[in-house]
N, CA, C and O atoms as a Tinker XYZ file with bonds, in Angstrom:
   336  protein
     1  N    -10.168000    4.036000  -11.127000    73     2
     2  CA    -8.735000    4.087000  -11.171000    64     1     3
     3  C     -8.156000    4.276000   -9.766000    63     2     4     5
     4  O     -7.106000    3.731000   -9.426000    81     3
     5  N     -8.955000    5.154000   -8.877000    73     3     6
     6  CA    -8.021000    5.294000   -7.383000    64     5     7
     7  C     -8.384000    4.100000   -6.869000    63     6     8     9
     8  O     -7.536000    3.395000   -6.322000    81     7
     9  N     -9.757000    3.686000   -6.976000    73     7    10
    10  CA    -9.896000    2.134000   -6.243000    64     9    11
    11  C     -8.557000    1.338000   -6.298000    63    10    12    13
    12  O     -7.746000    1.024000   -5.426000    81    11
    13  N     -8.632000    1.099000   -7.827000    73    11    14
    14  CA    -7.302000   -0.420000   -7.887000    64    13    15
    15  C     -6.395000    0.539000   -7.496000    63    14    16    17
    16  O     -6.414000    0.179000   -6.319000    81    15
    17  N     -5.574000    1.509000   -7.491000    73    15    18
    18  CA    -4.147000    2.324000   -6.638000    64    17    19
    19  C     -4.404000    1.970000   -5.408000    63    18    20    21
    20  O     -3.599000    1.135000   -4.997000    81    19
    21  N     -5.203000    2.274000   -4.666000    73    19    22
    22  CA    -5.418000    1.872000   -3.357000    64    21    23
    23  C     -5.398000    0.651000   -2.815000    63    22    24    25
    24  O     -4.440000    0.323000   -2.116000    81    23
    25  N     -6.485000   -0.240000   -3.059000    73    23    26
    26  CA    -6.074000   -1.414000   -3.018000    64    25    27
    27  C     -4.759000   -2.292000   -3.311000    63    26    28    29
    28  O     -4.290000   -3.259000   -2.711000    81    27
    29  N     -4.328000   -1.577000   -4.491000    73    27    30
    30  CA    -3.003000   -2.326000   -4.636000    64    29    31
    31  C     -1.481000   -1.889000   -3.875000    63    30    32    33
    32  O     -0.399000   -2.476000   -3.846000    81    31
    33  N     -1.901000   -0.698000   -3.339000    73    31    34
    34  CA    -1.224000   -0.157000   -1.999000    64    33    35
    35  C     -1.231000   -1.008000   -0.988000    63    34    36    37
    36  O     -0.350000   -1.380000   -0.213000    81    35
    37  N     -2.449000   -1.287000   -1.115000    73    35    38
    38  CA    -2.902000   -2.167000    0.422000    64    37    39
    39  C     -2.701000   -3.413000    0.327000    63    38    40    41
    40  O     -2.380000   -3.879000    1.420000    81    39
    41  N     -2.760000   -4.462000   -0.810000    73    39    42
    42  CA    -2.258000   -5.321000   -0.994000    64    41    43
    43  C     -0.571000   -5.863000   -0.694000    63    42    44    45
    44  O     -0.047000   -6.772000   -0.050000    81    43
    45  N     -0.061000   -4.628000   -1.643000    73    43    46
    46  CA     1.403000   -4.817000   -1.294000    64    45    47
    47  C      1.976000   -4.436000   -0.038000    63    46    48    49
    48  O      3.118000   -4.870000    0.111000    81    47
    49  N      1.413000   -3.585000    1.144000    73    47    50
    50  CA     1.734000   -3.369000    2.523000    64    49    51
    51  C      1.629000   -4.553000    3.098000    63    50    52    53
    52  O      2.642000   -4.945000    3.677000    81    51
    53  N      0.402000   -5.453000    3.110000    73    51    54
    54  CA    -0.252000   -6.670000    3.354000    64    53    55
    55  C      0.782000   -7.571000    3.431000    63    54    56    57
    56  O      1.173000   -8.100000    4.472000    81    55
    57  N      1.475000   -7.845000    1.702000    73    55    58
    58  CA     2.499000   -8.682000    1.734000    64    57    59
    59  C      3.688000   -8.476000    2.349000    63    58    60    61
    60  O      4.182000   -9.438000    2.938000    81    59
    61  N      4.390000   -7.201000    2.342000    73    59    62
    62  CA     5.563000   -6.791000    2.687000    64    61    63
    63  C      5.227000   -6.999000    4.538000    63    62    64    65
    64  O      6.194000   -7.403000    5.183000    81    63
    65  N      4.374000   -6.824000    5.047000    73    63    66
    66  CA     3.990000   -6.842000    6.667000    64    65    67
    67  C      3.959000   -8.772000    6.685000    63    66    68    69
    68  O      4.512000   -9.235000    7.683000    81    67
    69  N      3.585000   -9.451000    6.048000    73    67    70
    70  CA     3.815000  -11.153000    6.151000    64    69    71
    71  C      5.082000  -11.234000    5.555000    63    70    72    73
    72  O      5.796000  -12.022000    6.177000    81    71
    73  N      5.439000  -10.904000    4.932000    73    71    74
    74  CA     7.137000  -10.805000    4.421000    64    73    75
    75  C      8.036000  -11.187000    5.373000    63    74    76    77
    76  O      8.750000  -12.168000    5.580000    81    75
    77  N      7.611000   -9.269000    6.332000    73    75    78
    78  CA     8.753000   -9.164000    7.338000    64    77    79
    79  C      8.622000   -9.801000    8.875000    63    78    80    81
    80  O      9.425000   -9.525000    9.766000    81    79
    81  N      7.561000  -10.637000    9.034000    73    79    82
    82  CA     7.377000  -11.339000    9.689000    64    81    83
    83  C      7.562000  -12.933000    9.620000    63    82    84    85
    84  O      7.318000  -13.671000   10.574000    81    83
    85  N      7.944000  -13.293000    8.586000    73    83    86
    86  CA     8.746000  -14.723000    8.600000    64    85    87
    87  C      9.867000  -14.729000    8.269000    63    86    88    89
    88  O     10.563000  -15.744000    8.294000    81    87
    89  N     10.250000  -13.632000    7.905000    73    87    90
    90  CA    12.126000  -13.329000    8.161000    64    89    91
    91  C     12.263000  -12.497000    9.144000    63    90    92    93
    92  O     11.506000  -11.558000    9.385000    81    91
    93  N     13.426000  -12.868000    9.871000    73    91    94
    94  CA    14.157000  -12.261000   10.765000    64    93    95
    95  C     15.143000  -11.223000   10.397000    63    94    96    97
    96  O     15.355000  -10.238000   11.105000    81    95
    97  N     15.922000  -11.531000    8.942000    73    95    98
    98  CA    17.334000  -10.415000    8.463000    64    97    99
    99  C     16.933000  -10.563000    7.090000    63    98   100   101
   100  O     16.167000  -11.437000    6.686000    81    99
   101  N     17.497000   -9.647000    6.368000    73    99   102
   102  CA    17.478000   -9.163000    4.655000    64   101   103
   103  C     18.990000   -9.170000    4.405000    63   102   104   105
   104  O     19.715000   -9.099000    5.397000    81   103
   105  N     19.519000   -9.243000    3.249000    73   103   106
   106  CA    20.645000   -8.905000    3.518000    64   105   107
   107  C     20.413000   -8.314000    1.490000    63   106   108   109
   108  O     19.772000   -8.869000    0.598000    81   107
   109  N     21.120000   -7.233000    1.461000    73   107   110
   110  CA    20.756000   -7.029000    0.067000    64   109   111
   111  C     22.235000   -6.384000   -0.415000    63   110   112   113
   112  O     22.908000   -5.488000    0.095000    81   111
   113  N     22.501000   -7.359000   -1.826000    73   111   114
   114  CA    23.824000   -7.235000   -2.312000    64   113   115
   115  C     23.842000   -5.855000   -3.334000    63   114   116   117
   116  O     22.916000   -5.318000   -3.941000    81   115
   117  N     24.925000   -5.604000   -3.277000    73   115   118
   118  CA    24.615000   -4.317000   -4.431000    64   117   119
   119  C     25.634000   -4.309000   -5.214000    63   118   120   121
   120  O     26.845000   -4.343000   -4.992000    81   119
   121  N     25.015000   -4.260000   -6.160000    73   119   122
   122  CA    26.168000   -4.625000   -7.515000    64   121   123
   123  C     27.153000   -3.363000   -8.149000    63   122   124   125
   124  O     26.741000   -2.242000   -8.447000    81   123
   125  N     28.171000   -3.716000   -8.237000    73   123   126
   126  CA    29.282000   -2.820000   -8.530000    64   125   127
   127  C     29.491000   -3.153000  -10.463000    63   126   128   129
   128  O     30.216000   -3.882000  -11.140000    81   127
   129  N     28.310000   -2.064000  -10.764000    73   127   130
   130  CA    28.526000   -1.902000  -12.364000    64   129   131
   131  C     29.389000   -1.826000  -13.114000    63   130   132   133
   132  O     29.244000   -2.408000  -14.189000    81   131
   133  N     30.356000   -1.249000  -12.913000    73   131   134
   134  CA    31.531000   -0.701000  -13.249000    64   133   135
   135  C     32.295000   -1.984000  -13.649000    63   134   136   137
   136  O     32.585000   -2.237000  -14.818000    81   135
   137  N     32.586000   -2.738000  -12.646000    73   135   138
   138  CA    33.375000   -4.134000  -12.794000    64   137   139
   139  C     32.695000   -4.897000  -13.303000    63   138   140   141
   140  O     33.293000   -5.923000  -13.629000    81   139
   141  N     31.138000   -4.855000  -13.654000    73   139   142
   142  CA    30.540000   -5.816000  -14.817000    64   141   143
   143  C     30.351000   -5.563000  -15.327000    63   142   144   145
   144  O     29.414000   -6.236000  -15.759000    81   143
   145  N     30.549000   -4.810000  -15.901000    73   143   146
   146  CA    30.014000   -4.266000  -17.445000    64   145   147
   147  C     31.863000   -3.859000  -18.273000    63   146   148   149
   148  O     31.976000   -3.261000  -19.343000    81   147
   149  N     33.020000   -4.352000  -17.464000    73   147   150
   150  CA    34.486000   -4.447000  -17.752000    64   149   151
   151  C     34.789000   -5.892000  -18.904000    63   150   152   153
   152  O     35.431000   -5.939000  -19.953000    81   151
   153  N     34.089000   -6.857000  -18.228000    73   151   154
   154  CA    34.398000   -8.069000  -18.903000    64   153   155
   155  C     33.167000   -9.026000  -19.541000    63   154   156   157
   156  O     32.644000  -10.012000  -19.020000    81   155
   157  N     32.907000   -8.463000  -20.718000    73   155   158
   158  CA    31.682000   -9.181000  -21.659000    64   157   159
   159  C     31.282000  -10.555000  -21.185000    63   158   160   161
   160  O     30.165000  -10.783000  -20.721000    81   159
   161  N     32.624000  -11.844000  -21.368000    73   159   162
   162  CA    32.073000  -12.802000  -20.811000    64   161   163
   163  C     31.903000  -13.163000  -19.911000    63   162   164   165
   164  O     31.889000  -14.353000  -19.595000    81   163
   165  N     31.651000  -11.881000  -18.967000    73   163   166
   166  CA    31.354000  -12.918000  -17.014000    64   165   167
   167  C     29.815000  -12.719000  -16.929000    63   166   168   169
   168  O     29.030000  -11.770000  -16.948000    81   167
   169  N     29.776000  -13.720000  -16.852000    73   167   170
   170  CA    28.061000  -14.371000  -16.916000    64   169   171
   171  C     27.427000  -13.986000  -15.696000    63   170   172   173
   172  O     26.269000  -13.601000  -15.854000    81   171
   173  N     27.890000  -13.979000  -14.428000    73   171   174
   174  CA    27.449000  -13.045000  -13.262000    64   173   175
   175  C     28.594000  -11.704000  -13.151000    63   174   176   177
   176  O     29.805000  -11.643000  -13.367000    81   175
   177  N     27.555000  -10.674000  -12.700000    73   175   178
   178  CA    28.128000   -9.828000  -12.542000    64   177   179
   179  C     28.800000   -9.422000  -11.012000    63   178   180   181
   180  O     28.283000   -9.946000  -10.026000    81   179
   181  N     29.783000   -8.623000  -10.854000    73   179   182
   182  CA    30.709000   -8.520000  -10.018000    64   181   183
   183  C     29.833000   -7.541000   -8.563000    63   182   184   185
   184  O     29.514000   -6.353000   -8.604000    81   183
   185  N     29.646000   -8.418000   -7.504000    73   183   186
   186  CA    28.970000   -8.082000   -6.054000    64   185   187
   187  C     30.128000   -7.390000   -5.458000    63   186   188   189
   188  O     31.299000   -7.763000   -5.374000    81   187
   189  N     29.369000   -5.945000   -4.932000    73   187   190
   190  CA    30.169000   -5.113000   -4.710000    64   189   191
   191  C     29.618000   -4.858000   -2.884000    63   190   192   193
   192  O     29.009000   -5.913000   -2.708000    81   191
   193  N     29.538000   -4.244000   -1.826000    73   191   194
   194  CA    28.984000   -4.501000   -0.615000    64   193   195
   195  C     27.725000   -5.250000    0.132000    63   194   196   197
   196  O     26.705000   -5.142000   -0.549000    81   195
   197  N     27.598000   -5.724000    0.925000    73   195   198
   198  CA    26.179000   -6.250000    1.343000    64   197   199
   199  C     25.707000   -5.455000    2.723000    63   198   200   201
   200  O     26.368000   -5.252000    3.741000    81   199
   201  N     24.640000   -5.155000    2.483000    73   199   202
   202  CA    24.061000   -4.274000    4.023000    64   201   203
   203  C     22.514000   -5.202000    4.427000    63   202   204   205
   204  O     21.649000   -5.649000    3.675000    81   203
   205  N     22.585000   -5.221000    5.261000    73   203   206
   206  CA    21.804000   -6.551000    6.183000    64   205   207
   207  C     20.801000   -5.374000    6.951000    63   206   208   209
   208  O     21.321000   -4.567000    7.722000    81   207
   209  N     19.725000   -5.353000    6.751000    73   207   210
   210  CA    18.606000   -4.981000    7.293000    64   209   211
   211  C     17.838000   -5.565000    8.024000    63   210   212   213
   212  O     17.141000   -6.329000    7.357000    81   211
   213  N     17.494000   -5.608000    9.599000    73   211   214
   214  CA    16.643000   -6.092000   10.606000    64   213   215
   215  C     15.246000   -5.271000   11.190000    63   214   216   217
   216  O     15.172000   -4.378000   12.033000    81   215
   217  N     14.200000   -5.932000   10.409000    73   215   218
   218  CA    13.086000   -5.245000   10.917000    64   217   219
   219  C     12.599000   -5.408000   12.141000    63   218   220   221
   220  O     12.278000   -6.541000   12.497000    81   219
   221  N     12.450000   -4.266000   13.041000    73   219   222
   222  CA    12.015000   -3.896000   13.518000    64   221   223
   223  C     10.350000   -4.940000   14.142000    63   222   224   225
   224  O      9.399000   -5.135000   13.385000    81   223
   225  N     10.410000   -5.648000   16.190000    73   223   226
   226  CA     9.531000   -5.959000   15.720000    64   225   227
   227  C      7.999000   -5.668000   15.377000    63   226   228   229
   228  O      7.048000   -6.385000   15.066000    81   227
   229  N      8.170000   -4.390000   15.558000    73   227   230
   230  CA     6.323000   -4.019000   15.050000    64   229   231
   231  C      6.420000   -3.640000   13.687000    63   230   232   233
   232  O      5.371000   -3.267000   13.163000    81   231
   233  N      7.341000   -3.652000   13.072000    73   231   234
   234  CA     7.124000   -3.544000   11.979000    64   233   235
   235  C      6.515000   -4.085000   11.026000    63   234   236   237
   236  O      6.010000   -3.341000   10.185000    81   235
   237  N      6.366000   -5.770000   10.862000    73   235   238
   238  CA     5.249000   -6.649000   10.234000    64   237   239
   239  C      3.646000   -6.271000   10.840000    63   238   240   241
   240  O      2.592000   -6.318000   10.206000    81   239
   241  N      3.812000   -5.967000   11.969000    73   239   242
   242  CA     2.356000   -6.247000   12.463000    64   241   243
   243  C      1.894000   -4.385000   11.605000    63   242   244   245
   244  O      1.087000   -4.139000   10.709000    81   243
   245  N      2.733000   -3.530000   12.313000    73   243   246
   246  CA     1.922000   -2.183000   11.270000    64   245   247
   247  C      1.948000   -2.262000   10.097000    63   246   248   249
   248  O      1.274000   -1.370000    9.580000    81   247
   249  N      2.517000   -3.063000    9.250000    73   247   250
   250  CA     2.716000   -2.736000    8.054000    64   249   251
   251  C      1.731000   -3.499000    7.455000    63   250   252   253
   252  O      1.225000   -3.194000    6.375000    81   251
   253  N      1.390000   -4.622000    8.198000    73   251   254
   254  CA    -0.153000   -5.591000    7.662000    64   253   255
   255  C     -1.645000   -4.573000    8.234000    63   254   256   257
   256  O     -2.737000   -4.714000    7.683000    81   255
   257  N     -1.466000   -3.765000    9.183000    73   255   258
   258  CA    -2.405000   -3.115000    9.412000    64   257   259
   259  C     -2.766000   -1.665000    8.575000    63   258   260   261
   260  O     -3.947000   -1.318000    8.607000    81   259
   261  N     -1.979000   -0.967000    7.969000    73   259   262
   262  CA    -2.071000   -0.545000    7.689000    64   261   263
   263  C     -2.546000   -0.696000    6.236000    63   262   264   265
   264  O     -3.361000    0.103000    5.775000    81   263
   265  N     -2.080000   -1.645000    5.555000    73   263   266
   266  CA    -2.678000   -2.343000    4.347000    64   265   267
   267  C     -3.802000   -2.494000    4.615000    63   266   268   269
   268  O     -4.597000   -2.083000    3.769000    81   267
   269  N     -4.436000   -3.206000    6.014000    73   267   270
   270  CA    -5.834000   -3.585000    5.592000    64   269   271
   271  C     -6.971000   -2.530000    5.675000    63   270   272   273
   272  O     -8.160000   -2.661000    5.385000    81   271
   273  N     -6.099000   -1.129000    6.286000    73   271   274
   274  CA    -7.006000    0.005000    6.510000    64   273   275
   275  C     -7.008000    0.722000    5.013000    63   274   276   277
   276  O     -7.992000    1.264000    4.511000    81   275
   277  N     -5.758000    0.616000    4.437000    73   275   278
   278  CA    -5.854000    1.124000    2.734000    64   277   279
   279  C     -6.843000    0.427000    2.329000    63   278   280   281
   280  O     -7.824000    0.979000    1.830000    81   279
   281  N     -6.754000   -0.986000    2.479000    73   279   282
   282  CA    -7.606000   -1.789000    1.621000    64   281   283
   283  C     -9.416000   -1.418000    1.797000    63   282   284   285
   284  O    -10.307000   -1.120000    1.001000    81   283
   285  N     -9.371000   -1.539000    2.652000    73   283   286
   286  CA   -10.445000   -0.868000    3.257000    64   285   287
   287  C    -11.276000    0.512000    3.154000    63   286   288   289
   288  O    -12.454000    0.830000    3.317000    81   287
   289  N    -10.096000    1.165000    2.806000    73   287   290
   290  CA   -10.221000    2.450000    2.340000    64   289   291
   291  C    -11.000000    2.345000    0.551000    63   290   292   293
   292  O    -11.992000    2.826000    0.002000    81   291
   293  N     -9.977000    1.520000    0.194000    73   291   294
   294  CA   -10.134000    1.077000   -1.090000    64   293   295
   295  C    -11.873000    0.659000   -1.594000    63   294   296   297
   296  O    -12.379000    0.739000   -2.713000    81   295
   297  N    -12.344000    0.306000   -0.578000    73   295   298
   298  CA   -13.789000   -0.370000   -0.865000    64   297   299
   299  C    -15.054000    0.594000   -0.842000    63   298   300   301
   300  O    -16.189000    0.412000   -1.283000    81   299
   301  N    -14.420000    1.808000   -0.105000    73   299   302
   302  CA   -15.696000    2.877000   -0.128000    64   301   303
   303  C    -15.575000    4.000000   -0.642000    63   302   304   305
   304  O    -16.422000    4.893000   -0.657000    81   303
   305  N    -13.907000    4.021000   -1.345000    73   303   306
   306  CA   -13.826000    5.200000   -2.603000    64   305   307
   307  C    -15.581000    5.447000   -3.549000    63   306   308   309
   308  O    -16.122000    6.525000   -3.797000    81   307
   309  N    -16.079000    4.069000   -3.881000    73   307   310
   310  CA   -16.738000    4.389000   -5.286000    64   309   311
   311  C    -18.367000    5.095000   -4.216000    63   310   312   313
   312  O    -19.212000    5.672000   -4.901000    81   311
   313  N    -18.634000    4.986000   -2.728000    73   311   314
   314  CA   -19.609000    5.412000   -2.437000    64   313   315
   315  C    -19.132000    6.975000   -2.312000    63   314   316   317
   316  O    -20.037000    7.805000   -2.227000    81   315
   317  N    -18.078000    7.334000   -2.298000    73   315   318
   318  CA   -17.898000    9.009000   -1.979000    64   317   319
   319  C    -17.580000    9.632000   -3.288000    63   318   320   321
   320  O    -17.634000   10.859000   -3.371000    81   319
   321  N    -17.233000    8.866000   -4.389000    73   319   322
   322  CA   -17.187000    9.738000   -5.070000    64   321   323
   323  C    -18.084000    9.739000   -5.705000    63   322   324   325
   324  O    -17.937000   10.713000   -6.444000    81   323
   325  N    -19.244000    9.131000   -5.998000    73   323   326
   326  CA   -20.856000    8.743000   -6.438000    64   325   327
   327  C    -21.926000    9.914000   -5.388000    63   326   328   329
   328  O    -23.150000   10.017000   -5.460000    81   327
   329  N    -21.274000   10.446000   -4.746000    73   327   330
   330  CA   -21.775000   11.407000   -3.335000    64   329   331
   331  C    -23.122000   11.218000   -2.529000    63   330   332   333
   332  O    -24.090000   11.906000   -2.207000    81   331
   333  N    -22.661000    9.890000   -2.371000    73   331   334
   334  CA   -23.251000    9.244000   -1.398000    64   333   335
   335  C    -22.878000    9.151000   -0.123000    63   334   336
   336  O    -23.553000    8.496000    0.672000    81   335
């Protein structure tokens, strides 16, 4: 069970570190509930501010490294806890 947690830690750092390295900006909308959930038939709901996030550039490169050291980590859980 900690194996796959780990690994799948490390997996998803992995991706999020290639993520933030072929984008340059994020921009993430945030929805204003209140005004959609007012009118039943509006088929999209009502976008309330946008905040634009710029990573940082070491941020892809640590964030893929650090995955592959989880991942890594991930592979010799079953010799330590076997107490070997």
């Amino acid at each position: 069970m900690w194996r796959a947690l780990f690994l799948a830690m490390g997996v998803f750092l992995i991706i999020l570190g290639v993520q933030c390295l072929g984008v340059a900006q994020f921009t993430l909308k945030i929805r204003d509930e209140v005004a959609a959930s007012t009118n039943i038939f509006e088929t999209t709901p009502a976008l309330g501010a946008q905040k634009q996030v710029t990573p940082p550039p070491w941020a892809p490169w640590s964030l893929m490294s650090t995955g592959a050291v989880v991942c890594l980590y991930s592979f010799t859980i079953p010799k330590r806890v076997a107490g070997n």
